[in-house]
C-alpha positions as CSV (number, residue, x, y, z in Angstrom):
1,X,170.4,155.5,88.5
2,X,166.6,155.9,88.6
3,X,165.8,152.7,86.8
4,X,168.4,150.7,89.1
5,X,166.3,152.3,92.1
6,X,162.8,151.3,90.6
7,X,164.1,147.9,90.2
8,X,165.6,148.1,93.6
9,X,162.9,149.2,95.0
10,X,160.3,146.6,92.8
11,X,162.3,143.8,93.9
12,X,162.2,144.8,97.8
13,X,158.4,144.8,97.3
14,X,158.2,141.6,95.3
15,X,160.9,139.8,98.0
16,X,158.0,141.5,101.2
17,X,155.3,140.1,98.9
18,X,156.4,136.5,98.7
19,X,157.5,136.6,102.5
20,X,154.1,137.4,103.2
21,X,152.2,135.5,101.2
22,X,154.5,132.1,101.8
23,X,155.9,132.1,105.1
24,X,154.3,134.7,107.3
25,X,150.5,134.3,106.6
26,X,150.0,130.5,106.4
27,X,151.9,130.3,110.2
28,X,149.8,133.5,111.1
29,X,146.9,131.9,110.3
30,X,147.2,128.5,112.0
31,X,145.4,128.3,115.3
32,X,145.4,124.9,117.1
33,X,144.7,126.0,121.2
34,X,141.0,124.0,121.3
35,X,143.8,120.7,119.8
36,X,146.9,121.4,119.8
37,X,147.7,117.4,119.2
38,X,146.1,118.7,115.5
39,X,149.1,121.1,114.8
40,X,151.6,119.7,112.2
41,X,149.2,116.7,110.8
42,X,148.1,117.1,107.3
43,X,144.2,118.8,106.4
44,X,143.1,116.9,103.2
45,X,142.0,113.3,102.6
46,X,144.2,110.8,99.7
47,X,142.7,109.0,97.2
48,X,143.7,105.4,97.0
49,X,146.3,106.2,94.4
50,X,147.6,108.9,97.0
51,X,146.0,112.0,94.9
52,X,144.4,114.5,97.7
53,X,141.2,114.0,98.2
54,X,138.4,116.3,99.7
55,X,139.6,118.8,102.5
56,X,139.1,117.6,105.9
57,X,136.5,120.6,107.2
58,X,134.5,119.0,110.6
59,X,135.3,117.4,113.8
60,X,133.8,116.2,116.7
61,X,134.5,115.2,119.7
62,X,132.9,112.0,121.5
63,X,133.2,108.6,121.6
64,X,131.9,106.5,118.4
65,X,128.6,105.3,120.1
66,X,128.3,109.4,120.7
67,X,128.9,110.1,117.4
68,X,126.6,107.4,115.2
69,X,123.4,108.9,118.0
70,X,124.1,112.6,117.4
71,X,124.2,111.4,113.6
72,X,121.1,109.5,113.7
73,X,119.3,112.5,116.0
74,X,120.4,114.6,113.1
75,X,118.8,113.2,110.2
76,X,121.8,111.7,108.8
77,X,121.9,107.7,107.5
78,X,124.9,105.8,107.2
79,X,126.4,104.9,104.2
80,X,126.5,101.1,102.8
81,X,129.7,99.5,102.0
82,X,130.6,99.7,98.5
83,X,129.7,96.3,97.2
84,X,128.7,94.4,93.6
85,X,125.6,94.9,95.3
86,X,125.2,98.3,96.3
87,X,127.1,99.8,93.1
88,X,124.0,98.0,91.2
89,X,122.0,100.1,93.0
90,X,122.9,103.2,93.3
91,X,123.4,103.6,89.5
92,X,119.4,102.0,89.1
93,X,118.5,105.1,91.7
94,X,120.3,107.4,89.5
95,X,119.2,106.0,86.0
96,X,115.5,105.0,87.4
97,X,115.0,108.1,89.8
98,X,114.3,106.0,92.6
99,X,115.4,106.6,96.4
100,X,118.5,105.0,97.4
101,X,118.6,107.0,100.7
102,X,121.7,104.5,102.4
103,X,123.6,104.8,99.7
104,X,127.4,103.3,99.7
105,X,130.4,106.3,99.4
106,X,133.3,105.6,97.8
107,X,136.3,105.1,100.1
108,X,138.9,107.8,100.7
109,X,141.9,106.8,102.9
110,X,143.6,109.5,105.5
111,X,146.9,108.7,108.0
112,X,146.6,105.7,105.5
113,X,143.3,104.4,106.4
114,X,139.8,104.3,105.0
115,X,137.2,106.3,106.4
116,X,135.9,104.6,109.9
117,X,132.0,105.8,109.5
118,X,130.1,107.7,106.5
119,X,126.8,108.9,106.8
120,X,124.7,110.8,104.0
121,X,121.4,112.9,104.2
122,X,119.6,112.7,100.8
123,X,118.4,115.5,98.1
124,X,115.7,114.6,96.2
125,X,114.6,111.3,95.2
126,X,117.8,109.4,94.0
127,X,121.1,109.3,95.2
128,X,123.1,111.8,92.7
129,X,122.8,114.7,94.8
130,X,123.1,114.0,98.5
131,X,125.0,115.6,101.4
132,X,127.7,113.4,103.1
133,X,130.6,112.8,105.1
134,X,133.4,110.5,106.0
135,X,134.9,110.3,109.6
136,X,138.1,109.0,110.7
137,X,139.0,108.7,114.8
138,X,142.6,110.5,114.8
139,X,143.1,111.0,118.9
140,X,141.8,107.8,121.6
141,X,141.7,111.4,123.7
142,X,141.7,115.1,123.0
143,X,142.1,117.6,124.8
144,X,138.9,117.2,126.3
145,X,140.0,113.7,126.9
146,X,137.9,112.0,124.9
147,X,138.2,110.5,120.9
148,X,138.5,113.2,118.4
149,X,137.3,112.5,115.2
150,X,137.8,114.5,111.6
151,X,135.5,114.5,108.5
152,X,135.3,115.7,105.5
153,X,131.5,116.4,104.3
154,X,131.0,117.7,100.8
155,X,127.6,118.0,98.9
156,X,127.0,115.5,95.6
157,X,125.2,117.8,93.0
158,X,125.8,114.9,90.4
159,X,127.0,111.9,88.7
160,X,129.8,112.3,85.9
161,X,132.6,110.7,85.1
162,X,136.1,111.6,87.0
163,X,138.4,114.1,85.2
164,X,141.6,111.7,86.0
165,X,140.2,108.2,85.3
166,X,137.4,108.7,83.1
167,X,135.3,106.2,85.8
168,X,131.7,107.0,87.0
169,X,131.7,108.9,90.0
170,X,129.5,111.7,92.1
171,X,131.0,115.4,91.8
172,X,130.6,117.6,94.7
173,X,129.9,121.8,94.8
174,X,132.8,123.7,95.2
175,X,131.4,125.2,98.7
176,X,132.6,122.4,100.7
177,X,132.0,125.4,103.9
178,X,128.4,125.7,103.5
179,X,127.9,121.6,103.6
180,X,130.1,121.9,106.9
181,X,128.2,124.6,108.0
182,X,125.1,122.9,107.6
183,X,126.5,119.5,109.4
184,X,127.2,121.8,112.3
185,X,123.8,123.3,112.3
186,X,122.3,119.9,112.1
187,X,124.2,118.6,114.9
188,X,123.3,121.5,117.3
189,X,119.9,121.2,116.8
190,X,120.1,117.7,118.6
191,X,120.7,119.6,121.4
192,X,123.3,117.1,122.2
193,X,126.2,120.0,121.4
194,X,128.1,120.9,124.3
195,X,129.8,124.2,122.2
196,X,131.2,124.9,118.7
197,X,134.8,125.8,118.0
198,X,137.3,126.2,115.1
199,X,141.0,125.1,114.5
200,X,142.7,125.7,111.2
201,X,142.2,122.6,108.4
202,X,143.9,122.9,105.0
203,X,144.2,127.0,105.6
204,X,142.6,129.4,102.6
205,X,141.8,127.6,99.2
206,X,140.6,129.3,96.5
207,X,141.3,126.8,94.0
208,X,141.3,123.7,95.2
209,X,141.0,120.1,93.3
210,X,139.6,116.7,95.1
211,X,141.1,113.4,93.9
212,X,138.5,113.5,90.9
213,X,139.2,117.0,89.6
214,X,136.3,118.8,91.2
215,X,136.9,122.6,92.1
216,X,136.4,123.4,95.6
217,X,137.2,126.5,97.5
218,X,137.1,127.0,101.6
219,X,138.4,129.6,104.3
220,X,140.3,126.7,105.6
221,X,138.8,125.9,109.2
222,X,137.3,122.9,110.3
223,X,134.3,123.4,112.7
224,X,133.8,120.9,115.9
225,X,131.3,119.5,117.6
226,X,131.5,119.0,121.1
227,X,128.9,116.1,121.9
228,X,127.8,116.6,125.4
229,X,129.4,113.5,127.4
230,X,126.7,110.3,129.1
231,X,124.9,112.5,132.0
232,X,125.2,116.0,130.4
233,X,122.7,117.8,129.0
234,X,124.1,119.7,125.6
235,X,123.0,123.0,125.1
236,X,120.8,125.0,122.0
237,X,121.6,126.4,120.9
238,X,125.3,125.4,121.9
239,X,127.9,128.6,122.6
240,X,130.5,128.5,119.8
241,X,134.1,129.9,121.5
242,X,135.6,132.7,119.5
243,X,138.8,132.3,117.0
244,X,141.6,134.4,117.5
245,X,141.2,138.0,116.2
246,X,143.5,137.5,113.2
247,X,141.4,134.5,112.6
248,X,138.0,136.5,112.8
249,X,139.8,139.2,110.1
250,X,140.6,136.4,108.0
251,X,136.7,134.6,107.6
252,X,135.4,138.3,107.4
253,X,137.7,138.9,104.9
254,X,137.1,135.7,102.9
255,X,133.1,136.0,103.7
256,X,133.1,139.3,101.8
257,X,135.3,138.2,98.9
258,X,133.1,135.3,98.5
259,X,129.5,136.1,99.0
């Protein structure tokens, strides 16, 4: 009788567990009221094979014009096609240590399409550790009204060969939050933010894998930019509206566990 009632009551607590941990957290922890046109669509980028790619992690809100400015204003380049041409090149800045500091990104495709824009901020001399990211428009108008565009930004730290293909390729740091962090930061000191806010992206990921088998972990939000619209003056630094309070448990949560 008292085993049958420890494995009653270890069951209960394994049955709670999973409820928990599957179906009651991951809706608890999805917050979409700055969007809600995001809620439902899917947080990661595919590979052209349809493998997920890098985590979609930063957004911002203005038209494309907007967006390539704030860029520029930020320190950030964009990215050269990937061509005969430019693959020449960016292995000679690699092999030759030599700036490359346009250098192309290789495509990643999301709602079935390659990225629209890609922009990079080099490391160093030569192009095997650079921060960049990929944009794709996914709203014409946001709640705001205006285009709404998602990114995924990542940090190379190297050149190596993919863990799938066995083809040459850049591999990223696992702390795909501190390179959106850092976009956000650059962006805000443009003083062309209007305000900051979160909405959930691909939700808590301690053990993630991008389309090339690089490890990545993140607390799962994606961090927008509001770019002040023609006539408006942004503001620095810009206000940043708070997350929900479950939200604000969770980040402190995973800031602790992390840092």
């Amino acid at each position: 009788m008292v085993l049958r009632r420890l494995a009653l009551a270890v069951g209960g607590s394994a049955v709670a567990w999973a409820c928990m941990a599957y179906l009651v957290l991951p809706f608890a922890l999805r917050h979409y009221e700055h969007q809600t046109a995001l809620n439902g669509l899917e947080m990661v980028t595919r590979t052209a094979d349809g493998l997920s790619g890098d985590p979609l992690n930063v957004g911002v809100v203005g038209s494309r014009s907007e967006l390539v400015t704030a860029m520029a204003a930020a320190g950030w380049t964009p990215a050269d096609p990937v061509t005969l041409r430019t693959s020449i090149e960016i292995v000679g800045s690699v092999v030759l240590d030599r700036a490359y500091r346009d250098a192309p990104v290789s495509p990643l495709f999301y709602q079935r399409r390659q990225q629209d824009l890609a922009f990079e901020k080099a490391v160093g001399l030569s192009a095997d550790r650079r921060q960049h990211v990929r944009f794709w428009n996914v709203l014409s108008a946001g709640a705001e009204g205006r285009p709404v565009w998602l990114g995924s930004a990542s940090f190379d730290v190297g050149v190596g060969f993919s863990h799938y293909t066995g083809a040459v390729t850049h591999a990223i740091s696992p702390d795909v939050d501190a390179m959106r962090d850092e976009l956000a930061a650059d962006l805000a000191r443009t003083g062309r933010v209007a305000e900051v806010y979160e909405v959930t992206g691909v939700g808590l990921t301690l053990n993630g894998r991008n389309g090339e088998g690089d490890r990545y972990y993140t607390d799962g939000e994606i961090r927008f930019s509001i770019l002040a619209p023609p006539g408006v003056a942004g503001r620095q630094p810009p206000p940043v509206l708070p997350n929900p309070p479950l939200i604000d448990l969770k980040n402190a949560l995973w800031n602790a566990a992390t840092n």
